[in-house]
C-alpha positions as CSV (number, residue, x, y, z in Angstrom):
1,X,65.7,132.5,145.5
2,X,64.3,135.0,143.0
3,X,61.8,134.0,140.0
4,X,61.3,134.8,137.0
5,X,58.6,134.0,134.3
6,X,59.9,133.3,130.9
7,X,58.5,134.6,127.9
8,X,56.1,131.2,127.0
9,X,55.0,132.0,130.7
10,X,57.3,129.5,132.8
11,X,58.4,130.1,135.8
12,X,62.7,129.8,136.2
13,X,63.9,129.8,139.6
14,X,67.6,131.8,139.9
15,X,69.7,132.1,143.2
16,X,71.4,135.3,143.5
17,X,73.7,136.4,145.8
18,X,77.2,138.8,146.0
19,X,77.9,142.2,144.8
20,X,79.6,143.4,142.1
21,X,79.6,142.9,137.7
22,X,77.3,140.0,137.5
23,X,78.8,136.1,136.3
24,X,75.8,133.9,135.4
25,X,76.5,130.5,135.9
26,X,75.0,127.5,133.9
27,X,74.5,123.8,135.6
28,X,75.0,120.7,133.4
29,X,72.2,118.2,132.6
30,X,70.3,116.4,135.1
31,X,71.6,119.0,138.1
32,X,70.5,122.4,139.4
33,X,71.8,125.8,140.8
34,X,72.9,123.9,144.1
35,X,76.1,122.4,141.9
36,X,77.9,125.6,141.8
37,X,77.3,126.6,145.8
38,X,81.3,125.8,146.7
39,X,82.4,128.3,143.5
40,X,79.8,130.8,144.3
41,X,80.6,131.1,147.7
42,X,83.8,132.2,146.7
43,X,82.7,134.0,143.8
44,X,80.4,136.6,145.5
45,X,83.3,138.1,147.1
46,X,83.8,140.2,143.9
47,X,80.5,139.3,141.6
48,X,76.8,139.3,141.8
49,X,76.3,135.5,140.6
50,X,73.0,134.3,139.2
51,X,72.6,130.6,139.3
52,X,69.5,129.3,137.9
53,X,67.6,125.8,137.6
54,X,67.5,125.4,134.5
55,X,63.9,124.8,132.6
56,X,62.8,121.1,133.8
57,X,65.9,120.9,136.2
58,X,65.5,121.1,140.1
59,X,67.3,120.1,143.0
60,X,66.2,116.8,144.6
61,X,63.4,117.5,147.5
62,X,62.9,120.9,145.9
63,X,58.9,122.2,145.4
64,X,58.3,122.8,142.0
65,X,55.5,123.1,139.6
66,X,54.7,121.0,136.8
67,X,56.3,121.7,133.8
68,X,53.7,122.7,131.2
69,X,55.7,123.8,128.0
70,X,58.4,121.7,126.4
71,X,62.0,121.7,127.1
72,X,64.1,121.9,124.6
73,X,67.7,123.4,124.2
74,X,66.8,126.1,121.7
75,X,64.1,127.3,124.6
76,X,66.5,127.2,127.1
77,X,68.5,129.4,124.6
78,X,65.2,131.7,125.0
79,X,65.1,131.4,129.2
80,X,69.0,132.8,129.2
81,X,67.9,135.4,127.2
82,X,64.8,136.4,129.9
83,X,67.3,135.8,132.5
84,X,69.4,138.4,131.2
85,X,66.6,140.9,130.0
86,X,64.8,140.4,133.5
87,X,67.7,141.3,135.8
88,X,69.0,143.8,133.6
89,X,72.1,142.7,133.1
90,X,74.7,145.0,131.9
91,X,76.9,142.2,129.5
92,X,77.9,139.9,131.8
93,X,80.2,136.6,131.7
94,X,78.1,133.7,131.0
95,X,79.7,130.6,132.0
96,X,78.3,127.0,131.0
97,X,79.4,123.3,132.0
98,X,78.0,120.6,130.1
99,X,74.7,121.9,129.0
100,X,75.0,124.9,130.3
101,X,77.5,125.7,128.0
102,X,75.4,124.0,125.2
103,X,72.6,126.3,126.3
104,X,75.5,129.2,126.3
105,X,76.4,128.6,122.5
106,X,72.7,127.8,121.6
107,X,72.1,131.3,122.5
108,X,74.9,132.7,120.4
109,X,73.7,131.2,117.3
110,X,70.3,132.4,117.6
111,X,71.3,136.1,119.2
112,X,74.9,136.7,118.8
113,X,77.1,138.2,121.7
114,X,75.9,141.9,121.7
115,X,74.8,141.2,125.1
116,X,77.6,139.5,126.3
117,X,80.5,141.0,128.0
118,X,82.8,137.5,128.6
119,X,81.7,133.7,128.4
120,X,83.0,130.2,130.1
121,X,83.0,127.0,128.7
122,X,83.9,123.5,131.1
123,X,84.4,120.6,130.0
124,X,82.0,120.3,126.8
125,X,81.9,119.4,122.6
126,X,79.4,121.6,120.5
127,X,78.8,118.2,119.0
128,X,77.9,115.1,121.1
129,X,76.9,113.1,118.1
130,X,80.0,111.3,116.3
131,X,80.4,110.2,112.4
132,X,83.3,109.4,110.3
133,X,84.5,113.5,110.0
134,X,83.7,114.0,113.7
135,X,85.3,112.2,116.3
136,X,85.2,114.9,119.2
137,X,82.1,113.8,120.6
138,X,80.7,111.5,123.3
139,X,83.2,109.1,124.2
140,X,84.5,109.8,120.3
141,X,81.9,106.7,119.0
142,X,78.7,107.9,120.2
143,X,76.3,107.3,116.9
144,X,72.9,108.4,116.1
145,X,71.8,104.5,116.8
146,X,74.0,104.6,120.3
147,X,72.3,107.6,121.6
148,X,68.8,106.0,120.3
149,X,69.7,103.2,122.3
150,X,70.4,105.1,125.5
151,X,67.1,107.5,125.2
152,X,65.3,103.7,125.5
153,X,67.6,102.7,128.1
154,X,66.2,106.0,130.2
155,X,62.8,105.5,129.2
156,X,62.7,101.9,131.2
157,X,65.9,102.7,133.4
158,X,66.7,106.1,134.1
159,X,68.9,105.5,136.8
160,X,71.1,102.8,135.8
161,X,71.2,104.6,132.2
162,X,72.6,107.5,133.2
163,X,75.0,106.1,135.7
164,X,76.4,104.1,132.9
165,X,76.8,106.8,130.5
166,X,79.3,108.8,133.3
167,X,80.9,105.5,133.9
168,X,81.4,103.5,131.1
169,X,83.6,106.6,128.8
170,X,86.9,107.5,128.8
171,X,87.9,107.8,132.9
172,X,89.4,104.8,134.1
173,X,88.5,105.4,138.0
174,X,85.1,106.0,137.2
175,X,84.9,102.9,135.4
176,X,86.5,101.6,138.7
177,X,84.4,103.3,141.2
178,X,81.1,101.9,139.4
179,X,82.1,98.0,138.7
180,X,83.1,98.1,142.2
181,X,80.0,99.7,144.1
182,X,81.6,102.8,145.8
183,X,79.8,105.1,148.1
184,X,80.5,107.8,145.9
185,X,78.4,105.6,142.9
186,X,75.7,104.9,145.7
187,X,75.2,108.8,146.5
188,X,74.7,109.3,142.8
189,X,72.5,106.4,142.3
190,X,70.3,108.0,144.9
191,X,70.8,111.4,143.5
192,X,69.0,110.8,140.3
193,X,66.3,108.6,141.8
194,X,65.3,111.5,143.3
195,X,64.8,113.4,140.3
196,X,61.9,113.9,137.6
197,X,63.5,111.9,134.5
198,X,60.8,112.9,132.6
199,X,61.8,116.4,131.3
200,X,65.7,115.0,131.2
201,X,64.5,112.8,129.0
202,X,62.4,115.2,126.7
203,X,65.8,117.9,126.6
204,X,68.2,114.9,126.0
205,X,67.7,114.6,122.3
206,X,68.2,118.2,121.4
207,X,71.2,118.5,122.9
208,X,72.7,115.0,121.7
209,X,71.3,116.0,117.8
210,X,72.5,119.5,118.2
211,X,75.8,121.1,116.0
212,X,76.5,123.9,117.6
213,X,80.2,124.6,116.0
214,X,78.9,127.6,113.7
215,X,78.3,129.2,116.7
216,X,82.1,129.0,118.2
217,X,83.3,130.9,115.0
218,X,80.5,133.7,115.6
219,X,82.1,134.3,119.1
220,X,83.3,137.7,119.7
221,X,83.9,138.3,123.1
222,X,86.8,136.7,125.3
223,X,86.5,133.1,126.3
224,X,88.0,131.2,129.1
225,X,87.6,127.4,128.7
226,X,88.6,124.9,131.3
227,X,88.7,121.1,130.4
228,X,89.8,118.2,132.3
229,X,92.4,115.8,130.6
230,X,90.6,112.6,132.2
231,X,87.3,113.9,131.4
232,X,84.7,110.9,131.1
233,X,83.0,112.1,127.6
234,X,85.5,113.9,125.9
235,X,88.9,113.2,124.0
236,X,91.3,115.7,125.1
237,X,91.9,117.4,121.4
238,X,87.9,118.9,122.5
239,X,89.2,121.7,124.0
240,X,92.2,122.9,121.5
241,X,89.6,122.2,118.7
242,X,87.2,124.5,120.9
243,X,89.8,126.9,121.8
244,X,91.0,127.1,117.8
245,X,87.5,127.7,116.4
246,X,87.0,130.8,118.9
247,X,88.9,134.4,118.3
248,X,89.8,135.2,121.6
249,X,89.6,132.4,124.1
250,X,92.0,131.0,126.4
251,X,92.5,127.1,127.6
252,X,93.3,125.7,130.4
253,X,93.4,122.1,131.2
254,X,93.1,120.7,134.3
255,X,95.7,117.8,134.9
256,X,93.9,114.5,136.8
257,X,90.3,115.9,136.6
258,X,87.1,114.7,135.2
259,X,84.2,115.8,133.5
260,X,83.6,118.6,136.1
261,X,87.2,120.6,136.8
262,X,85.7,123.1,138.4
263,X,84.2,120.5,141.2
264,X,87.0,118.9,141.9
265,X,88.9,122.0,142.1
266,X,86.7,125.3,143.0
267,X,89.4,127.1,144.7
268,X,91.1,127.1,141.5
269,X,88.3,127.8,139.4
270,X,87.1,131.0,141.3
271,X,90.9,132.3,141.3
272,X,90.8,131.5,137.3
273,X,87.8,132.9,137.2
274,X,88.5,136.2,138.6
275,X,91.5,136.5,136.7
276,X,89.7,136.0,133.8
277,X,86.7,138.7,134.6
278,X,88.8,141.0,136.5
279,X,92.7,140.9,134.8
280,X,93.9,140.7,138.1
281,X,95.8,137.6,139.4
């Protein structure tokens, strides 16, 4: 585990391992590097891959400091940018899921691509907020007064917010898994009892409030975007609207997975992956 401190002076924790043209990878919200250990694994075969926790993100029963500067998505924006300036990375392929792709986009609009050599998108809208021109984001009917109500839902119930917001979209056996108390539910529910919801919280409002679809039309470097068609937040035209607004970028849709393709399938993602950096099948 390597550190780095950011420019406010923040310390950012980054696994690195594998040889080879560095991939950074970029954890959703409310996770950490750990996320991406079976597609790393596989990765660092051919790459040098940087995971990092993300500012105000750690892995349950990890030692961490307080966090003493705010987190927002603009600064995390700021930390990729250290990250890439501190290991000296010669433009690598950036790939975000969730937030991380946020994050990813965020730091387009506010430094372009020059330092970019490819990017990755999973599963993810560059608006999560919803009004009568936009229907392409959270569950296609998430409001400004919805996502109030679900920041005060966290505030008193982190747990039981947040496990409703991954159940209660547009995947039916998620639905299913939750009204009916599976293990799989249970681990989760642990999962984020273990976490400090107090820094989720702060990030969660920049990211819902953001509009980050200028930045997919300033996009000049080839993009490979993966979506699942039974993802639990987003309609399935996200990812050709996504795909449309970029010059160069290619789709692909995973048939039967959720919000996290490249979970359920890692094998697959690694081999697309590859092909995408490398050109070799």
């Amino acid at each position: 585990m390597h550190r780095f401190a950011a420019d406010d002076g923040e310390e950012i924790r980054v696994q690195v391992g594998g040889s080879g043209p560095p991939v950074v990878l970029l954890h959703e919200w409310a996770s950490s590097h750990r996320v991406w250990a079976p597609i790393a694994h596989r990765l660092e075969e051919c790459f040098t891959v940087y995971r990092w926790d993300a500012r105000g993100h750690f892995g349950h029963g990890d030692a961490h400091a307080p966090i003493r500067n705010p987190v927002t998505l603009d600064r995390m924006a700021d930390d990729l940018r250290d990250l890439l300036g501190h290991f000296a990375l010669d433009r690598p392929t950036v790939i975000g899921h969730s937030m991380g792709a946020l994050t990813l986009w965020a730091y387009i609009g506010r430094y372009g691509c020059g330092a970019l050599g490819r990017i990755g998108v999973i599963d993810q809208s560059p608006r999560l907020i919803t009004d009568e021109e936009w229907k392409l984001g959270i569950y296609g009917d998430w409001t400004p007064a919805r996502d109030a109500a679900f920041i005060r839902w966290m505030r008193s119930d982190f747990v039981g917010a947040v496990l409703s917001l991954i159940a209660n979209g547009l995947n039916l056996p998620a639905r299913q898994r939750y009204e009916t108390a599976h293990p799989s539910i249970e681990r989760l529910r642990t999962y984020f009892g273990m976490l400090d919801s107090r820094p989720l919280i702060e990030v969660w409002p920049t990211l819902s409030h953001a509009d980050l679809r200028p930045a997919l039309f300033a996009i000049t470097v080839p993009a490979l975007l993966v979506y699942g068609d039974q993802s639990n937040f987003y309609a399935p035209p996200t990812g050709p609207w996504v795909r449309d607004a970029i010059r160069e970028a290619e789709l692909i849709v995973y048939e039967g997975a959720d919000h996290s393709p490249h979970v359920a399938q890692p094998e697959r993602f690694a081999v697309d992956v590859r092909r995408f950096v490398t050109g070799v099948a």
